[in-house]
N, C-alpha and C positions, 0 to 999 in steps of 0.2 A: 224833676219836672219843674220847670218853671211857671211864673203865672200865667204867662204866655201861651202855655200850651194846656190844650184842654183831653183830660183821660175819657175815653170813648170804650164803652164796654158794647160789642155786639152780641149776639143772641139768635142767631138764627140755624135752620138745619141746612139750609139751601145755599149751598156754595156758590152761585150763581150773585146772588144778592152779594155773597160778605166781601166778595172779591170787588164787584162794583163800589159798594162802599167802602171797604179798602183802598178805594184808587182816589175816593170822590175825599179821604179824610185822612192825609198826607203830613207826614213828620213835616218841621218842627211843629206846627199847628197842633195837631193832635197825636195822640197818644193811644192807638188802638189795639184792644185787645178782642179776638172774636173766638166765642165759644159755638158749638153746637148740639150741646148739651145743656136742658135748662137746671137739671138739679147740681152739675158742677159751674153753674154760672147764678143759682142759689149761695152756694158755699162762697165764690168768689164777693159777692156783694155782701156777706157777713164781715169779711174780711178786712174788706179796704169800700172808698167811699171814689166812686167814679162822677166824676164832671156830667157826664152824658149816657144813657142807656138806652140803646136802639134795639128794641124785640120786635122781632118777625111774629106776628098773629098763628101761626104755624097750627090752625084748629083748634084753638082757644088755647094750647096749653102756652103759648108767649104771655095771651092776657091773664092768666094766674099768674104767671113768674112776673110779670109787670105789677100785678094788684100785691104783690109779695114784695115787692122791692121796692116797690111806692112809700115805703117807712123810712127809705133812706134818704138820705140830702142830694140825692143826683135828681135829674130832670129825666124823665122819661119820653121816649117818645116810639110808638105802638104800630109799629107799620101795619096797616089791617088792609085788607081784602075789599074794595070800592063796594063790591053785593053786602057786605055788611059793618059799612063805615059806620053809618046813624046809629045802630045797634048797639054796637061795641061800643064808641065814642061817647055814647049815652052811658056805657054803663061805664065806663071807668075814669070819667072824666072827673069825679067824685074824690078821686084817688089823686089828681093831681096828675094823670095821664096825659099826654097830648096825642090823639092820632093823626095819624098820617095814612094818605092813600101808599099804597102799594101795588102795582109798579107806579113808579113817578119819575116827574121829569127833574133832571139834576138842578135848574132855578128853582125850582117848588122845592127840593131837599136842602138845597144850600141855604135857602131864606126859611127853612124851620129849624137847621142845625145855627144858624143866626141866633133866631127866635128862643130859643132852648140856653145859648149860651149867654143871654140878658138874663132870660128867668135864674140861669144859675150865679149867677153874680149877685143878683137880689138874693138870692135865699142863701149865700153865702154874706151878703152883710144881714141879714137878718137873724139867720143863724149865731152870728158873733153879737149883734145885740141884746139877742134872748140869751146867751152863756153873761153876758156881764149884768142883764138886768137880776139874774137869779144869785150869782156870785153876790150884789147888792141887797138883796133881799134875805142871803144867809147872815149878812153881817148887818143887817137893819135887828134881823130875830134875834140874833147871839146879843148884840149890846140892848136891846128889849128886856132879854132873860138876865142879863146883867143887873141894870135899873130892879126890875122888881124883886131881887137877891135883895139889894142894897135898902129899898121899900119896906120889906117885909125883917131884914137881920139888923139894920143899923137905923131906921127909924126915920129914912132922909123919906122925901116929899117926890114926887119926880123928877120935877125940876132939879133939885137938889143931886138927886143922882145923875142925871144926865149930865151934869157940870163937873162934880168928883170924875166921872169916868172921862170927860174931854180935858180935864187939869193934869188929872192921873198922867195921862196920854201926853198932854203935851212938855210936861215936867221930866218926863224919864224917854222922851223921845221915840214914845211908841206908838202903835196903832193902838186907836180905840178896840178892836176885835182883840190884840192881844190882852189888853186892860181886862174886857169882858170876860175871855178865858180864863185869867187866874181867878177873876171873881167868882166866877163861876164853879172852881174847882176848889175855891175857898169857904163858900156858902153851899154851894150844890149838894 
């Protein structure tokens, strides 16, 4: 898959729909997989992480499998039933749901599957900024736990250790995190 193209998980029982959206979300663009079963399209979303997730409202049991899948990094979006858009759309909009009327017109679908594949480009760079803020934050705590080894076993100052462990580091041409680790399993 390239980035070019975006994975499309549908979810509906109504062969009528998956075929129209099958027509409407065409190779190379997209990447579509349609199930019509939701608990083998539970398993599939454990699995793997799809671009885009279009469930059919199918009598609420789409909006549980949607409220279920709303944990993963895909966008969702909730074809619901016009008699109970407000409804639905109230309740799962909390989740990070997007609804959509059902039937709709193919401009109205083509400028939400737009809409859906912005949102996942954002939470695809943010997604990667939250893995490297926390990656920074493991190695803020490990050379932390370093320092107060050195504090408390060899009697340096903070200051003092914070500079042994950036000398360390840059004398034997290594990272500070690895400096921390033998310190750590020196003094630990």
């Amino acid at each position: 898959m390239t980035e070019d193209t975006h994975s499309v998980l549908v979810v509906t029982k109504d062969s009528k729909l998956s075929q129209s959206i099958s027509v409407m979300l065409m190779p190379p663009l997209f990447e579509t997989e349609v199930l019509s079963d939701f608990n083998e399209a539970r398993r599939r979303v454990s699995e793997r992480t799809y671009n885009i997730i279009l469930v059919d409202y199918s009598d609420g049991e789409g909006a549980d499998f949607a409220t279920d899948a709303s944990e993963s990094l895909s966008t969702i979006l909730l074809l619901t039933p016009p008699a109970l858009f407000e409804e639905v759309s109230y309740r799962v909009e909390g989740y990070g749901i997007i609804s959509i009327t059902n039937p709709f017109d193919q401009f109205y679908f083509y400028n939400m599957i737009k809409a859906a594949i912005a949102v996942q480009y954002k939470v695809q760079v943010l997604s990667s900024q939250t893995t490297k803020l926390k990656v920074k934050m493991e190695e803020i705590k490990l050379v932390n736990r370093a320092k107060m080894l050195l504090m408390q076993n060899m009697s340096m100052t903070e200051q003092e250790a914070h500079r042994f462990i950036e000398k360390d580091a840059m004398d034997r041409s290594m990272k500070r995190t690895a400096i921390a680790d033998e310190i750590i399993k020196r003094y630990g």
